[in-house]
MARDREN-43605 format. One record per residue (C-alpha): residue number from 1; residue in one letter; x, y, z. Coordinates in steps of 0.5 Angstrom, whole numbers, plus 500, padded with zeros to 3 digits. Each point is the difference from the previous one (the first is absolute). Layout:
REM MARDREN-43605
{NUM, "A", {X, Y, Z}};
...
REM end
This chain:
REM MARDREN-43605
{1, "X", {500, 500, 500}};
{2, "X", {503, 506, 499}};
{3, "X", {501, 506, 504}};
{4, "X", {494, 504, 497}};
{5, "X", {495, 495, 502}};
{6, "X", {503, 499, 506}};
{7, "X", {499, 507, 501}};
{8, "X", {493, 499, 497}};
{9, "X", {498, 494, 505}};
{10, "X", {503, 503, 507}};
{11, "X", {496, 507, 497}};
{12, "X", {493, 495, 500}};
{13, "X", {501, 498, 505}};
{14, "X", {501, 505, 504}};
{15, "X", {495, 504, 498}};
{16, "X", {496, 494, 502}};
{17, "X", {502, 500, 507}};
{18, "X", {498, 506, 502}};
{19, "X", {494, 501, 497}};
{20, "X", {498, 493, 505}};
{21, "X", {502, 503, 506}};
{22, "X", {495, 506, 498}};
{23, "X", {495, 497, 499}};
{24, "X", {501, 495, 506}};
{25, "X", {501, 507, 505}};
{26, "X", {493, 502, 497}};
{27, "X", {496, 494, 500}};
{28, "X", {496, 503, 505}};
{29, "X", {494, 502, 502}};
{30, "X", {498, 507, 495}};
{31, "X", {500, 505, 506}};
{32, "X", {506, 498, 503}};
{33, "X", {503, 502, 492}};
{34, "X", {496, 507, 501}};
{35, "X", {502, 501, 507}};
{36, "X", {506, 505, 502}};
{37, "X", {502, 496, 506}};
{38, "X", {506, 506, 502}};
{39, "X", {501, 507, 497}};
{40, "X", {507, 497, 498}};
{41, "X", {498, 495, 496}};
{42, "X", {496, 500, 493}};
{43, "X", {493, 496, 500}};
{44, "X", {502, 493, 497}};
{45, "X", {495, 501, 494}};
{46, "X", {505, 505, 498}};
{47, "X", {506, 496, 500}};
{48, "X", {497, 496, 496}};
{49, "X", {498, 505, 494}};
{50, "X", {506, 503, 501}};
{51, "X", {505, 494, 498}};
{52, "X", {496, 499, 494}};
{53, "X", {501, 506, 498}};
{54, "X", {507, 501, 501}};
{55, "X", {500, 494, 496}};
{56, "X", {496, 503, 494}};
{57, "X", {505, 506, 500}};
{58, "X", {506, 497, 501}};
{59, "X", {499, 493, 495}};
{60, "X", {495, 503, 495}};
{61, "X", {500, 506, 499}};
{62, "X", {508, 502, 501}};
{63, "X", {501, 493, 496}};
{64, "X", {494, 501, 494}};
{65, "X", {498, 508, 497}};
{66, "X", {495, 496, 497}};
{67, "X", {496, 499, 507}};
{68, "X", {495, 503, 502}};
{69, "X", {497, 500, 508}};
{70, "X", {496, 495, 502}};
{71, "X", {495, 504, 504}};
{72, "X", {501, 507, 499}};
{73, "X", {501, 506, 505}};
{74, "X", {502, 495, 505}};
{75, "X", {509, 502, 502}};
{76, "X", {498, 506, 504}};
{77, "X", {497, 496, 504}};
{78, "X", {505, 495, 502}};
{79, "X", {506, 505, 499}};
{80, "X", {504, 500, 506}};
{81, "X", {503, 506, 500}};
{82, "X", {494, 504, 498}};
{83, "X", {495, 496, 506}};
{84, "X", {502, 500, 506}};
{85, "X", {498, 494, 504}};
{86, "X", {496, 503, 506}};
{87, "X", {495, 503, 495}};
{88, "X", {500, 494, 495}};
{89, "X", {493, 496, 503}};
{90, "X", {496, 507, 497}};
{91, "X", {503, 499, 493}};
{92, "X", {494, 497, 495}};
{93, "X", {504, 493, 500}};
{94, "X", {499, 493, 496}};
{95, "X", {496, 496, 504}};
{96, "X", {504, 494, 502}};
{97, "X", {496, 495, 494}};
{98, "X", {502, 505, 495}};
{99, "X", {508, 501, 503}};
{100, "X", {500, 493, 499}};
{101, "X", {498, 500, 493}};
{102, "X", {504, 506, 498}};
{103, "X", {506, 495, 502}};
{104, "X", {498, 495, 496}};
{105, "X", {500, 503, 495}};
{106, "X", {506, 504, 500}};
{107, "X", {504, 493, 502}};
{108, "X", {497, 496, 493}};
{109, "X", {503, 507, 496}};
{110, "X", {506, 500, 504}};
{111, "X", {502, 493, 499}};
{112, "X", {498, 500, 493}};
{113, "X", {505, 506, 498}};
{114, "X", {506, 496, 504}};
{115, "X", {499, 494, 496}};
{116, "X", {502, 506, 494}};
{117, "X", {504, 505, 504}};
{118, "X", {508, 498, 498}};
{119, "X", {504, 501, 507}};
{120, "X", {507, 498, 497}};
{121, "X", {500, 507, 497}};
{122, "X", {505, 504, 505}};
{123, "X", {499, 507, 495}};
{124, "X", {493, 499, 505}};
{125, "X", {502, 501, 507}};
{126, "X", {492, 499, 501}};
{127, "X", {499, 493, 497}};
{128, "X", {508, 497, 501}};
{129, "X", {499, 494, 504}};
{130, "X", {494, 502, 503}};
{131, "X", {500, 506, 504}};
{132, "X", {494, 503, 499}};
{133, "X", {497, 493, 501}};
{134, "X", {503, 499, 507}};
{135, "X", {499, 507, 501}};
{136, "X", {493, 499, 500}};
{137, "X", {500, 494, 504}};
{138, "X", {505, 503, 506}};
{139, "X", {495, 505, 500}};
{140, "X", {494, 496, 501}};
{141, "X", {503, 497, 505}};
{142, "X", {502, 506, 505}};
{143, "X", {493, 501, 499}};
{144, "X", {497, 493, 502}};
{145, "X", {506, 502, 507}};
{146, "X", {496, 507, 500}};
{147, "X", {493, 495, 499}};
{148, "X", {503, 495, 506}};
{149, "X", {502, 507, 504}};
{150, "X", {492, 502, 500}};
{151, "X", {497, 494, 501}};
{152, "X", {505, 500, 507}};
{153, "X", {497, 507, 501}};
{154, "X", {494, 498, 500}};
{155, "X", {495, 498, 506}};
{156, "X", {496, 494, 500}};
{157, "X", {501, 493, 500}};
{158, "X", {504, 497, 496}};
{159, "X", {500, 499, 492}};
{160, "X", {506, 497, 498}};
{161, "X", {503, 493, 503}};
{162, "X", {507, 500, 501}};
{163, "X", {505, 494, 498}};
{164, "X", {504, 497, 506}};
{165, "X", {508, 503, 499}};
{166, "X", {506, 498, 500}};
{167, "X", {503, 496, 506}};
{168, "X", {506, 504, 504}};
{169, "X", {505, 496, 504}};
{170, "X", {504, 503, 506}};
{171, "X", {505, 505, 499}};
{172, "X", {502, 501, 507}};
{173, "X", {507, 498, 498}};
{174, "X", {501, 505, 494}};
{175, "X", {503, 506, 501}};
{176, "X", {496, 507, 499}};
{177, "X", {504, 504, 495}};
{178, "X", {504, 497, 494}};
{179, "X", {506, 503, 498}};
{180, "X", {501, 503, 493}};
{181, "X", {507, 502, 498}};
{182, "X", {502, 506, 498}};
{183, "X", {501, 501, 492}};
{184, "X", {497, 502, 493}};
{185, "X", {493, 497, 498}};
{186, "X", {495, 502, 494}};
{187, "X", {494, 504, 502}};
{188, "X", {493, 499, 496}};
{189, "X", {501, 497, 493}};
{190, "X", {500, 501, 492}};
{191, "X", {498, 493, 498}};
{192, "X", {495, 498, 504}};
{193, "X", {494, 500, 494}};
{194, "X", {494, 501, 506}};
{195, "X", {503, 505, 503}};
{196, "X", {496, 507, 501}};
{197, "X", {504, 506, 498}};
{198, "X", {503, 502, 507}};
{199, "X", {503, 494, 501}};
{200, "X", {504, 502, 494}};
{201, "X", {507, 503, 499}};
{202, "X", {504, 495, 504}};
{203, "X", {507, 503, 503}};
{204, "X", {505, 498, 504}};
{205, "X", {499, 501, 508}};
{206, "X", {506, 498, 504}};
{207, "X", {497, 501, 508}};
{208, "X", {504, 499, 506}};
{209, "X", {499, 493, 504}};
{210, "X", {494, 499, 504}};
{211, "X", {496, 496, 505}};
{212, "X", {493, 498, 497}};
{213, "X", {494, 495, 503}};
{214, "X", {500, 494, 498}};
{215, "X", {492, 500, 501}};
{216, "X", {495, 505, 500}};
{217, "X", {497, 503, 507}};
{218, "X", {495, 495, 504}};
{219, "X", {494, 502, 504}};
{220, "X", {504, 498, 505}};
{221, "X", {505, 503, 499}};
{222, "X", {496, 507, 498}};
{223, "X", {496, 499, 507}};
{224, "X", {506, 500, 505}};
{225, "X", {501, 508, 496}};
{226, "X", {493, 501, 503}};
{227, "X", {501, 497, 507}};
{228, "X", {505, 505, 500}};
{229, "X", {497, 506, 500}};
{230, "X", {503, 501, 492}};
{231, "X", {494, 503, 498}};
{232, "X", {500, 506, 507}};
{233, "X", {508, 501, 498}};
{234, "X", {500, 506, 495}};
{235, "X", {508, 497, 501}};
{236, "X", {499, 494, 494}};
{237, "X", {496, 505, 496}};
{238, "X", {502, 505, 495}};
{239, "X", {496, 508, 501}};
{240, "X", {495, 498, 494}};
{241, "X", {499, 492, 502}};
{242, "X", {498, 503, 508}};
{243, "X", {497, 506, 497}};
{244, "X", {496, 494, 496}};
{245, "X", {500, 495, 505}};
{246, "X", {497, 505, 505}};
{247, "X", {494, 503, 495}};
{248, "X", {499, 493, 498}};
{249, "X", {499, 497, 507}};
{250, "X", {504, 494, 497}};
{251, "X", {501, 494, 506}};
{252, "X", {501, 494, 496}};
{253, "X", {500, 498, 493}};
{254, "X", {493, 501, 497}};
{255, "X", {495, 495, 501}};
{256, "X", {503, 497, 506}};
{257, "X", {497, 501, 506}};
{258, "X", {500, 498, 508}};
{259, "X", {497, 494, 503}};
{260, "X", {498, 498, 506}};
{261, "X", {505, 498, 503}};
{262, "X", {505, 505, 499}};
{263, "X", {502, 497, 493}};
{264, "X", {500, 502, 493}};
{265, "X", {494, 497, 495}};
{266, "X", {499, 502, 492}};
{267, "X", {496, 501, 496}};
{268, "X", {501, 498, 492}};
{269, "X", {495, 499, 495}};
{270, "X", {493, 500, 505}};
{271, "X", {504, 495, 505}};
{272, "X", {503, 502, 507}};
{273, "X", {504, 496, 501}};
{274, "X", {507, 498, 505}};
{275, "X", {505, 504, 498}};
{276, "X", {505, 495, 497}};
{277, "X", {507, 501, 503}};
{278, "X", {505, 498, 495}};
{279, "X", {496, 503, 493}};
{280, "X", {504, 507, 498}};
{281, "X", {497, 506, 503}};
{282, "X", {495, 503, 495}};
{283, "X", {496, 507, 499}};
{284, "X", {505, 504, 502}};
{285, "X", {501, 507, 497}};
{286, "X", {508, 502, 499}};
{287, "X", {500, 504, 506}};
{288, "X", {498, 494, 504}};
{289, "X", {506, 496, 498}};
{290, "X", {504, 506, 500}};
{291, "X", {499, 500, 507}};
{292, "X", {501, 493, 502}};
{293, "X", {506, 499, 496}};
{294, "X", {503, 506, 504}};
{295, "X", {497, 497, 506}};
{296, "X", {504, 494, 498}};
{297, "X", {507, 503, 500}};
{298, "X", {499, 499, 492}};
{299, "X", {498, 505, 494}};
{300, "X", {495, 497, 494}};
{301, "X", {505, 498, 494}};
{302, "X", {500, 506, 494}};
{303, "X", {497, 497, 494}};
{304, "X", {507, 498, 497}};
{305, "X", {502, 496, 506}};
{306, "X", {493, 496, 500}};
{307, "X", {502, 498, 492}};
{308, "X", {507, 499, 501}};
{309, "X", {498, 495, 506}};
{310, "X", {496, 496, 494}};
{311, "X", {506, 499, 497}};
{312, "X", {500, 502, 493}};
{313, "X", {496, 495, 497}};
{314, "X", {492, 502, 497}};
{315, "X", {498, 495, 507}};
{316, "X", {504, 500, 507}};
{317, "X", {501, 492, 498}};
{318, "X", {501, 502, 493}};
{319, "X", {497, 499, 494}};
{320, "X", {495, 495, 500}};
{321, "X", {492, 503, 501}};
{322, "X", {498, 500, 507}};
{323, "X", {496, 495, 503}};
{324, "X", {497, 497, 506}};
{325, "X", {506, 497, 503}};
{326, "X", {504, 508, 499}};
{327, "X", {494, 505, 501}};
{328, "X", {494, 501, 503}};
{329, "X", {496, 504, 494}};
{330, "X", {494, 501, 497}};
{331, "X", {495, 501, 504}};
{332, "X", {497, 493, 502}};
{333, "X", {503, 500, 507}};
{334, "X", {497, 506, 502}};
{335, "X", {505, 502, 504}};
{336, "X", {508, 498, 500}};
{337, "X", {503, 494, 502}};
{338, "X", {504, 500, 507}};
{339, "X", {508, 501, 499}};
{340, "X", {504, 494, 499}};
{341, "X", {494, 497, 495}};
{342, "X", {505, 502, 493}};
{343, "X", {507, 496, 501}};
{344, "X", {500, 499, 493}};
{345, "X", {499, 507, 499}};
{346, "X", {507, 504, 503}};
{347, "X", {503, 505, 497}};
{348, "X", {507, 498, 499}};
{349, "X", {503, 504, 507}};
{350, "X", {494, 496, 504}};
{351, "X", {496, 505, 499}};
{352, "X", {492, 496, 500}};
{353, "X", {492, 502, 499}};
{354, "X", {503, 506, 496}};
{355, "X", {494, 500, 494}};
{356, "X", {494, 498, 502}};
{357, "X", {497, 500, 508}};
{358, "X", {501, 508, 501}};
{359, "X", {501, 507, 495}};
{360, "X", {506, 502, 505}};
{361, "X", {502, 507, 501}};
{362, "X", {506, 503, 499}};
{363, "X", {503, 507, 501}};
{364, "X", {501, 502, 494}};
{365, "X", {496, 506, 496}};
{366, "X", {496, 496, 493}};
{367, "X", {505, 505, 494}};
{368, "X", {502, 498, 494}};
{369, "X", {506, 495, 498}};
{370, "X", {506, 504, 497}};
{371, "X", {497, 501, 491}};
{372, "X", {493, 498, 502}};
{373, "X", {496, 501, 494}};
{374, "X", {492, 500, 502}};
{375, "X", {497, 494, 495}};
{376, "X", {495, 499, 498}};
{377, "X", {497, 506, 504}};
{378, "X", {502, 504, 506}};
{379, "X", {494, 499, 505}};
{380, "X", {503, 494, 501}};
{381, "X", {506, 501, 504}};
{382, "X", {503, 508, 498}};
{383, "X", {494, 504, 503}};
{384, "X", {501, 495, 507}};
{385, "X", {507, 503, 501}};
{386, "X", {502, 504, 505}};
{387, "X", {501, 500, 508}};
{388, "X", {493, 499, 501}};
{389, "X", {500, 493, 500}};
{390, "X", {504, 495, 502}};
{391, "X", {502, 494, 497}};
{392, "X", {497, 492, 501}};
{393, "X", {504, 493, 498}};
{394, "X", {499, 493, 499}};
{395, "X", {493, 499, 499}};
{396, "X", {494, 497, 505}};
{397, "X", {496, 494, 500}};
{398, "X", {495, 504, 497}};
{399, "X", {505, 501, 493}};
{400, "X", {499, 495, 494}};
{401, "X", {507, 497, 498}};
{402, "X", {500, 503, 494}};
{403, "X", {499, 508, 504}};
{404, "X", {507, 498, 503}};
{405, "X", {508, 500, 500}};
{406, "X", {506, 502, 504}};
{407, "X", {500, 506, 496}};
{408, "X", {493, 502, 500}};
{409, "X", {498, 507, 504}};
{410, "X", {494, 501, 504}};
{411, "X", {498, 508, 503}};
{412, "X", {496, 502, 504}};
{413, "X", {498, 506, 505}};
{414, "X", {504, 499, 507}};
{415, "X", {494, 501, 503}};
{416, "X", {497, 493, 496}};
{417, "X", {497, 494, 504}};
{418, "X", {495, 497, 497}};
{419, "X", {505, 496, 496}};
{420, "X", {503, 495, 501}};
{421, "X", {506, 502, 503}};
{422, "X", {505, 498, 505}};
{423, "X", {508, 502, 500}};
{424, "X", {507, 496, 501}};
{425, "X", {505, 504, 504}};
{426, "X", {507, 501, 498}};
{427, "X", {506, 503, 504}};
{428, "X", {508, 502, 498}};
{429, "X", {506, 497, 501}};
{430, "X", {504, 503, 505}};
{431, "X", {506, 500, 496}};
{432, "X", {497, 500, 494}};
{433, "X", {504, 506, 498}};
{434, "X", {506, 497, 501}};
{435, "X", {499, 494, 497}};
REM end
């Protein structure tokens, strides 16, 4: 088979996955779908007509000049730009049964102009091995994380049903930090073929030696912070995350909660339930983790010593796609696996449970790569940059397979927590200088 069909085949079935995790998240009960369940989140009706047309834009429309819209007047509607979120349930939105036959559609056609779009010609950036394809599938995937992320935020009981995760194992002999030696390595990429634009114009880093976790920050790690006193001590906290933390009235992660007996319960997708003591702290805003890493006698790592910590390969284990023996992704656990489940998942510093489990927090602002060139549209990344928002690594459970890799990057406003975060600390070497 050649490379162009290959191409054409992991495009097909890309889109293909994604639209069955749309349609599995919205397989609900029709005012569930037209519900807005937080202010944060759009209804899920939205979502779904949405991706729809982002997938008529993108792969008919910028593919085909002879394309006309399949249902006219509708792109204002489900332009994220220009509909902010809190005001989306007044729009004259597709119902649910007309969003599901507007897909449809659009999906036959797509598939159509594949069978006929050549993606072995690198005079077109677009089409070449299949970006514009995986563009659209990656897309559709944040959404279905954003579509899990209302379902989280919504009050009820239960509508999903989560599979059981990946066993851990005891990690009490391991050491907290791994080493990672000081010296050069490569930043971002210029060859993976799905990447997004601001993963692009890799360059050479050369960082000092440091110290980073071997895991990602547990419940019970996270709940000694708390026993503390770590959220009453503006010492852990930087001027704007006490500022926030003080405002906010922030105690513990969202969605925890007392229980009786002095302990600590959560609540996750409509179900309370015991706080699991080994699964990695989610919910936390970048402020949060800022703090409790500082706490800790740590730092969070900067974006580039999170990459190079994955070794330079396109997964932490290498490359070979991710499965359920290396990460917890996709979405059917409904939360993450404890640490220790992924052995066969370490990066080759001893690094584990990198992509997948919990977005992790970094202290680096989201900016561009040296050359970074907007494709194929600014909105995507350009517009984002800046130090208002701070960039996330690794992917949570939540993430679908093809929506990840060691160079993927995540942003979001440090004050965020309705994501499914956590942090993995980091800290220097005393004589890094030195050495």
């Amino acid at each position: 088979m050649t490379v162009a069909a290959l191409d054409r085949e992991r495009a097909a079935a890309a889109l293909e996955a994604s639209r069955t995790r749309s349609l599995t998240l919205t397989d609900v009960a029709e005012p569930e779908l037209l519900a807005q369940h937080n202010p944060l989140m759009s209804p899920l009706v939205w979502d779904l007509a949405h991706v729809g047309n982002y997938e008529e834009l993108w792969l008919l429309r910028a593919l085909d000049a002879a394309h006309r819209p399949v249902l006219a007047g509708i792109d204002e509607l489900y332009d994220a730009f220009l509909q902010p979120r809190a005001t989306r349930p007044a729009l004259p939105l597709l119902s649910p049964e007309q969003s599901r036959r507007y897909l449809a559609e659009v999906r036959g056609r797509t598939l159509d102009l594949l069978d006929a779009t050549p993606l072995d010609d690198e005079t077109n950036p677009l089409t070449f091995r299949g970006l514009v394809y995986a563009m659209v599938a990656q897309h559709e995937h944040q959404h279905d994380e954003t579509m899990l992320a209302t379902h989280q935020l919504r009050a009820g009981p239960p509508l999903l049903r989560a599979a059981p995760p990946a066993p851990g194992r005891d990690v009490r002999c391991l050491s907290r930090f791994v080493d990672v030696p000081a010296g050069p390595f490569t930043l971002g990429t210029d060859t993976d073929p799905w990447a997004y634009d601001n993963e692009r114009g890799a360059s050479v880093q050369v960082l000092p030696a440091y110290q980073i976790e071997r895991f990602p920050v547990t419940n019970t790690a996270y709940q000694a912070f708390i026993a503390d006193g770590g959220y009453d001590d503006p010492r852990w906290w930087s001027p704007a995350g006490w500022e926030h933390r003080r405002a906010a009235g922030l105690v513990a992660p969202l969605f925890w909660q007392r229980d009786p007996g002095g302990g600590w319960l959560r609540r996750r997708f409509g179900v309370v339930e015991p706080l699991p003591p080994d699964e990695p702290v989610q919910h936390v805003c970048f402020h949060e983790a800022a703090a409790y890493a500082r706490w800790s006698g740590a730092r969070l790592p900067t974006e580039a010593e999170w990459e190079k910590a994955c070794g330079e390969h396109r997964y932490p284990w290498g490359a070979t796609p991710p499965d359920p023996a290396r990460a917890t992704l996709g979405g059917e656990t409904l939360g993450p696996s404890p640490v220790g489940a992924h052995p066969a998942g370490a990066s080759p510093y001893g690094c584990e449970q990198l992509l997948g489990g919990v977005w992790e927090w970094t202290s680096s602002a989201f900016g561009p790569y040296p050359g970074f060139v907007a494709f194929p549209y600014p909105e995507y990344s350009a517009v984002f940059f800046g130090d208002e928002y701070r960039v996330l690594r690794g992917g949570s459970w939540a993430t679908h397979p093809d929506a990840v890799r060691s160079t993927f990057r995540n942003w979001d406003y440090p004050i965020r927590r309705q994501i499914f975060a956590g942090l993995r600390c980091a800290r220097d070497v005393p004589d890094a200088a030195g050495a």
